[in-house]
Residue frames as qw, qx, qy, qz and C-alpha x, y, z in Angstrom:
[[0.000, 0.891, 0.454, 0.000, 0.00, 0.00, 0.00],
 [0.408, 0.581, 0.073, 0.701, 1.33, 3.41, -1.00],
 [0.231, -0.179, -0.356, 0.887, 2.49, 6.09, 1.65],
 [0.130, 0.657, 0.542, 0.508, -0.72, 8.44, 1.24],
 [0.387, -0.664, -0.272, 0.578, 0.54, 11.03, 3.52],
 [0.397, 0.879, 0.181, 0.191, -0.36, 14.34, 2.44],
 [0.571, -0.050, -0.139, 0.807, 2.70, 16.47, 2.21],
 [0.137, 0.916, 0.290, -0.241, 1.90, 20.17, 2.63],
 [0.397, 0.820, 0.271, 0.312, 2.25, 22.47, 0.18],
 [0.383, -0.200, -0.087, 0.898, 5.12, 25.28, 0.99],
 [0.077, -0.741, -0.410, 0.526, 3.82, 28.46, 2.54],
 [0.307, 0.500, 0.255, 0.768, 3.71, 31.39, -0.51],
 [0.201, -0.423, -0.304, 0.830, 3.82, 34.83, 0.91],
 [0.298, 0.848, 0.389, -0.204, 0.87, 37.14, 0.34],
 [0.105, 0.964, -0.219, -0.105, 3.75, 39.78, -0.64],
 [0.798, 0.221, -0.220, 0.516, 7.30, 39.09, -1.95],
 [0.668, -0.429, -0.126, 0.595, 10.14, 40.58, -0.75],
 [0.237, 0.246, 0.176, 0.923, 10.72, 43.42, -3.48],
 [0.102, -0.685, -0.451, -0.564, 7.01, 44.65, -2.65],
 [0.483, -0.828, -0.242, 0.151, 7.25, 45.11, 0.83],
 [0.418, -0.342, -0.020, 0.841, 10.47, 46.67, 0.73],
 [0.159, 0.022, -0.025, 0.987, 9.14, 49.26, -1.40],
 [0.467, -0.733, -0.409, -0.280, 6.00, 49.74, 0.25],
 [0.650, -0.650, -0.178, 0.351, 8.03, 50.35, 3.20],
 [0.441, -0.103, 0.036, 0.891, 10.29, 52.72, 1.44],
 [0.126, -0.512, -0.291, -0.798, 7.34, 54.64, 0.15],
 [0.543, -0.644, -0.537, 0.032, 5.79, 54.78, 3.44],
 [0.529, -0.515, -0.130, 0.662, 8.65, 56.30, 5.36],
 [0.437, 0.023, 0.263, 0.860, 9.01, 58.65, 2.44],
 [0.294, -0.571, -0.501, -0.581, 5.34, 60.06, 2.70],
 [0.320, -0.823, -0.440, -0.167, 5.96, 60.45, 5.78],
 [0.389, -0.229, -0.058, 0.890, 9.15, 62.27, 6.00],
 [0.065, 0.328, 0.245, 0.910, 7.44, 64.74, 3.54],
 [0.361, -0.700, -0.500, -0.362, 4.71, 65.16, 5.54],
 [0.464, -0.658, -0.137, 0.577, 6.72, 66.21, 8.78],
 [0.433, -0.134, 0.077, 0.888, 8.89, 68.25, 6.81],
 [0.027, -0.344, -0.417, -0.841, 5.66, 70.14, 5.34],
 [0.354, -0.859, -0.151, -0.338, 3.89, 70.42, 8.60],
 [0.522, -0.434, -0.101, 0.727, 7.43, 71.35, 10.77],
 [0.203, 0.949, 0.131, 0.204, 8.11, 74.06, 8.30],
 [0.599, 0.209, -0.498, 0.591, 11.07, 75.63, 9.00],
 [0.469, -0.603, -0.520, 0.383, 11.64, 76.85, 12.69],
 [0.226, 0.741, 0.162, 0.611, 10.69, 80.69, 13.09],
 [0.276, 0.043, -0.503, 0.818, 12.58, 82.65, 15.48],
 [0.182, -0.678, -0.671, 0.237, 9.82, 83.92, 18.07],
 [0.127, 0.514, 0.049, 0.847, 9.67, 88.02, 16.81],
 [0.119, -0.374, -0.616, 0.683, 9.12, 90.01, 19.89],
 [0.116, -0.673, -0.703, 0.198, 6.12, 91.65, 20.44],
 [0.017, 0.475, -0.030, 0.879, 5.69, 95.76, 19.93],
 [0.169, -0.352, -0.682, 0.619, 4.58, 96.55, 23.54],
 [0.103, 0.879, 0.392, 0.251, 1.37, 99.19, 23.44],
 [0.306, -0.837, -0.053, 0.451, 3.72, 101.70, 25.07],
 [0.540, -0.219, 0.500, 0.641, 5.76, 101.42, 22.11],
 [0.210, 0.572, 0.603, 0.515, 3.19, 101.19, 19.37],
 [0.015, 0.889, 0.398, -0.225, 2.03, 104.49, 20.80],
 [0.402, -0.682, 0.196, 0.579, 5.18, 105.74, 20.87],
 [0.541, 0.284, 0.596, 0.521, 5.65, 104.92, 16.54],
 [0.411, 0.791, 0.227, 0.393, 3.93, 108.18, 15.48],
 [0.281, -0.898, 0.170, 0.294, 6.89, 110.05, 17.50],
 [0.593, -0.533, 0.444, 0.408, 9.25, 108.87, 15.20],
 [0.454, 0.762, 0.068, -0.457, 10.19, 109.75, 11.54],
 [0.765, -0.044, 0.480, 0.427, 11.56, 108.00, 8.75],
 [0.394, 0.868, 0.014, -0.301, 12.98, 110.22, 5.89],
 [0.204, 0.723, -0.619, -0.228, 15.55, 110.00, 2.77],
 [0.708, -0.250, 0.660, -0.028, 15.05, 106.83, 2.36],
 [0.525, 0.683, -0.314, -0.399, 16.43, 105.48, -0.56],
 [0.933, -0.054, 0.352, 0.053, 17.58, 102.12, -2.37],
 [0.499, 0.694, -0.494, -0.161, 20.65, 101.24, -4.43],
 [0.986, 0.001, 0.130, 0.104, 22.38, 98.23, -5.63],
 [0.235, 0.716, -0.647, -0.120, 26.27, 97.99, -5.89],
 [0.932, 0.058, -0.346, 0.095, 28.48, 94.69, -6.22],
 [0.660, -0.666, 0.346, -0.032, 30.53, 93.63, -3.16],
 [0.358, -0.642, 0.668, 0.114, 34.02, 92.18, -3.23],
 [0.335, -0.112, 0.894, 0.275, 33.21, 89.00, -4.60],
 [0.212, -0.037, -0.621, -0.754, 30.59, 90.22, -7.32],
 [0.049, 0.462, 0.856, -0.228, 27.57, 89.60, -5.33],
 [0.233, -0.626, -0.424, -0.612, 24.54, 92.13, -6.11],
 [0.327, -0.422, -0.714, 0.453, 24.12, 94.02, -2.56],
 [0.105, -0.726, -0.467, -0.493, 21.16, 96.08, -1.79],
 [0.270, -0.140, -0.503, 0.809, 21.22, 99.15, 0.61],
 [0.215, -0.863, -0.384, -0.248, 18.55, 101.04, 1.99],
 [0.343, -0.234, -0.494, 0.764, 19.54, 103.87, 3.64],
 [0.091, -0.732, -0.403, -0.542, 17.84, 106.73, 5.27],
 [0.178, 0.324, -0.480, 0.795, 17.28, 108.21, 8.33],
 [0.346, -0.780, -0.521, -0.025, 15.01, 108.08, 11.33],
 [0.116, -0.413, 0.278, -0.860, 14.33, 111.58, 13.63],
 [0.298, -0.525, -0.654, 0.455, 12.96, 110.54, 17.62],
 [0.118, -0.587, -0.302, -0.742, 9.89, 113.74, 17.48],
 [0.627, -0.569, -0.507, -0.163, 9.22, 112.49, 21.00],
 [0.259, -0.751, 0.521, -0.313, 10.72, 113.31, 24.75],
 [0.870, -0.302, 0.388, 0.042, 11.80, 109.69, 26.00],
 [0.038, -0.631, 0.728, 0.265, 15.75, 108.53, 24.98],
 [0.910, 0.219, -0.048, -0.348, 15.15, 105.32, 22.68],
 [0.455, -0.643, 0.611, 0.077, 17.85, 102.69, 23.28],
 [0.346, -0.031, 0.817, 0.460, 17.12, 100.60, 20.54],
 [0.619, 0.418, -0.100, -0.657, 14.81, 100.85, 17.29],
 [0.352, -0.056, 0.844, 0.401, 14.41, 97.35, 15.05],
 [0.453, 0.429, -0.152, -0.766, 12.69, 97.91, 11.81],
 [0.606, 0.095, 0.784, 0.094, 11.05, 95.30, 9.76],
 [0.050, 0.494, -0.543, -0.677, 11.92, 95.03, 6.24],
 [0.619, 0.429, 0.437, -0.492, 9.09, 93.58, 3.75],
 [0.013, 0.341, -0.624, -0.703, 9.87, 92.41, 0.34],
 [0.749, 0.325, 0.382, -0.433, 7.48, 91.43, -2.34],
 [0.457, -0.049, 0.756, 0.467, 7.53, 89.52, -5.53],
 [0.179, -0.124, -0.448, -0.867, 5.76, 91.03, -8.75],
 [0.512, -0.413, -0.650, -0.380, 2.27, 89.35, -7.36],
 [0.410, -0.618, 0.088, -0.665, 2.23, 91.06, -4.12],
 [0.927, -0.273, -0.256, 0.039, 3.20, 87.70, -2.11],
 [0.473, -0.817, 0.329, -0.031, 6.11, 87.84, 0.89],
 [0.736, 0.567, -0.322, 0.184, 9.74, 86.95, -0.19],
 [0.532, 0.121, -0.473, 0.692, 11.68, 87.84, 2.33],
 [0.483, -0.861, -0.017, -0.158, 10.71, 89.58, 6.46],
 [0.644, 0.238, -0.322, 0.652, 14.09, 90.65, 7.80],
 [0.361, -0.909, -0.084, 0.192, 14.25, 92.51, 11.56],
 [0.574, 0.293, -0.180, 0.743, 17.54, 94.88, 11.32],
 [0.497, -0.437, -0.368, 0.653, 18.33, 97.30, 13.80],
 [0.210, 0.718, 0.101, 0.656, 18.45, 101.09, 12.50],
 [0.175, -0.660, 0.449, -0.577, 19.45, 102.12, 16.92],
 [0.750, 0.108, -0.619, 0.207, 21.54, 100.69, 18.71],
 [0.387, -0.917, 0.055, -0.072, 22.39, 101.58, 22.34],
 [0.660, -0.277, 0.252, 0.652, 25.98, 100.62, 21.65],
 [0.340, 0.305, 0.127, 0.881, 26.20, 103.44, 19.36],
 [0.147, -0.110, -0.565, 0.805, 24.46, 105.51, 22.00],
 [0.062, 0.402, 0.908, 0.101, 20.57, 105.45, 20.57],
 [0.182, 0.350, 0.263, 0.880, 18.65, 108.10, 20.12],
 [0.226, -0.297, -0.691, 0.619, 17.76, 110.80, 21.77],
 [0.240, 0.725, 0.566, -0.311, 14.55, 113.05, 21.88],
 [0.234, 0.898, -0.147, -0.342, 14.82, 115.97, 18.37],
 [0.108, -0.636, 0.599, 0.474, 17.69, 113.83, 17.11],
 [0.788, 0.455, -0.029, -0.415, 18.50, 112.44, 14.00],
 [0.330, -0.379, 0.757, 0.417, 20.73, 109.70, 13.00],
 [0.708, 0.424, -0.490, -0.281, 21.23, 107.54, 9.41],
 [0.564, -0.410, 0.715, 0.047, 21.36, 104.34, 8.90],
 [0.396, 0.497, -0.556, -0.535, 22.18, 101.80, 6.47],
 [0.782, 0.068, 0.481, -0.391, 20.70, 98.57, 5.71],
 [0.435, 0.489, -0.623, -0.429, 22.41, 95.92, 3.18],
 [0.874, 0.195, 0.291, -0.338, 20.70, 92.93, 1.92],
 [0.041, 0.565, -0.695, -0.443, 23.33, 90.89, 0.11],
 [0.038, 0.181, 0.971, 0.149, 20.73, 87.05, -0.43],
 [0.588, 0.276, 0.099, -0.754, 17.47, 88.57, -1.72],
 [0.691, 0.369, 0.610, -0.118, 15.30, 86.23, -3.48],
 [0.114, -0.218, 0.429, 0.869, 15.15, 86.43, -7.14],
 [0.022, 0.763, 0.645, 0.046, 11.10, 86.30, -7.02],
 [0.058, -0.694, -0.219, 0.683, 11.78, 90.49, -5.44],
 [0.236, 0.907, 0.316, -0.144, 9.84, 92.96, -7.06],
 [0.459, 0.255, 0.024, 0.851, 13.24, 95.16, -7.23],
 [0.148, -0.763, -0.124, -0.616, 11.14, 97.97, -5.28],
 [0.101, -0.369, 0.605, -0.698, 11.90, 99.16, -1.75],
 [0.375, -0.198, -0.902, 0.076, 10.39, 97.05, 0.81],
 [0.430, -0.755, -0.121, -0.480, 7.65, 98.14, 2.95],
 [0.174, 0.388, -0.467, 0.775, 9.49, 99.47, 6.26],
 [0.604, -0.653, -0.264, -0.373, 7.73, 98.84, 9.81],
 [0.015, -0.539, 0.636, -0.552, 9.06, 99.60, 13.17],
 [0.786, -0.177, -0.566, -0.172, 8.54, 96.40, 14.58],
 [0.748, -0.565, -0.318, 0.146, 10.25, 97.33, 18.26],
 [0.036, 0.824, -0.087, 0.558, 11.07, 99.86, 20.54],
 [0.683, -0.237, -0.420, 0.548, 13.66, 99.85, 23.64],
 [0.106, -0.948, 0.053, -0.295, 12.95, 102.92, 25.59],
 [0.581, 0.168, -0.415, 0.679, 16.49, 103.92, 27.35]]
């Protein structure tokens, strides 16, 4: 009489080996991009204008402001704004930071840049006076408009 012992069949995986690996590489890769598109990159926390400050903005005066482009040392394209602010008010201002605004031909943000324009290490400014400052931008986008940037005093250090 003949052995009639079934033999079983060898197990076949639902999935080879090539599919799951890339299923599993596309996984992980859908969901790097997804962190990396909701992290975003990490924005520095901009302080706050204080309401004593914001009050304080129409005491102060920006004039002569003006843009021009020269080429730095190593042929770069660098933009300056200068101009001047004038303190109209009575209180000594130890610092001044000014946010810089750029746009692209379609009215969309390119570039937000805080920059100082008073310092209290160059001895900040004091009530009637005027100083200048200058303001060079040497990594603009190349989306920018090419027009001055809209200018906002984004924070005031009374001294």
């Amino acid at each position: 009489m003949a052995n009639n012992k079934l033999k079983p069949e060898p197990h076949k995986p639902l999935f080879s080996l090539p599919v799951v690996l890339f299923l599993a590489i596309a996984i992980a890769l859908a969901g790097g991009f997804w962190y990396l598109e909701r992290s975003g990159p990490p924005e520095a926390q901009a302080p706050v204008i204080t309401p004593e400050a914001k009050a304080y903005v129409r005491n102060l005066g920006l004039s002569e402001v003006a843009m021009k482009a020269t080429e730095n040392a190593i042929h770069q394209q660098v933009v300056e704004i200068e101009g001047k602010i004038t303190n109209n008010g009575n209180r000594h201002l130890k610092s001044v930071l000014l946010s810089c605004i750029f746009y692209d031909p379609y009215g969309q943000v390119v570039l937000k840049e805080r920059v100082a324009i008073v310092r209290a290490s160059t001895g900040g400014l004091a009530p009637a006076e005027t100083k200048s400052f200058r303001l060079p931008f040497d990594s603009l986008p190349q989306s920018w408009n090419q027009s001055l940037p809209q200018l906002v005093i984004a924070e005031i250090i009374f001294g």
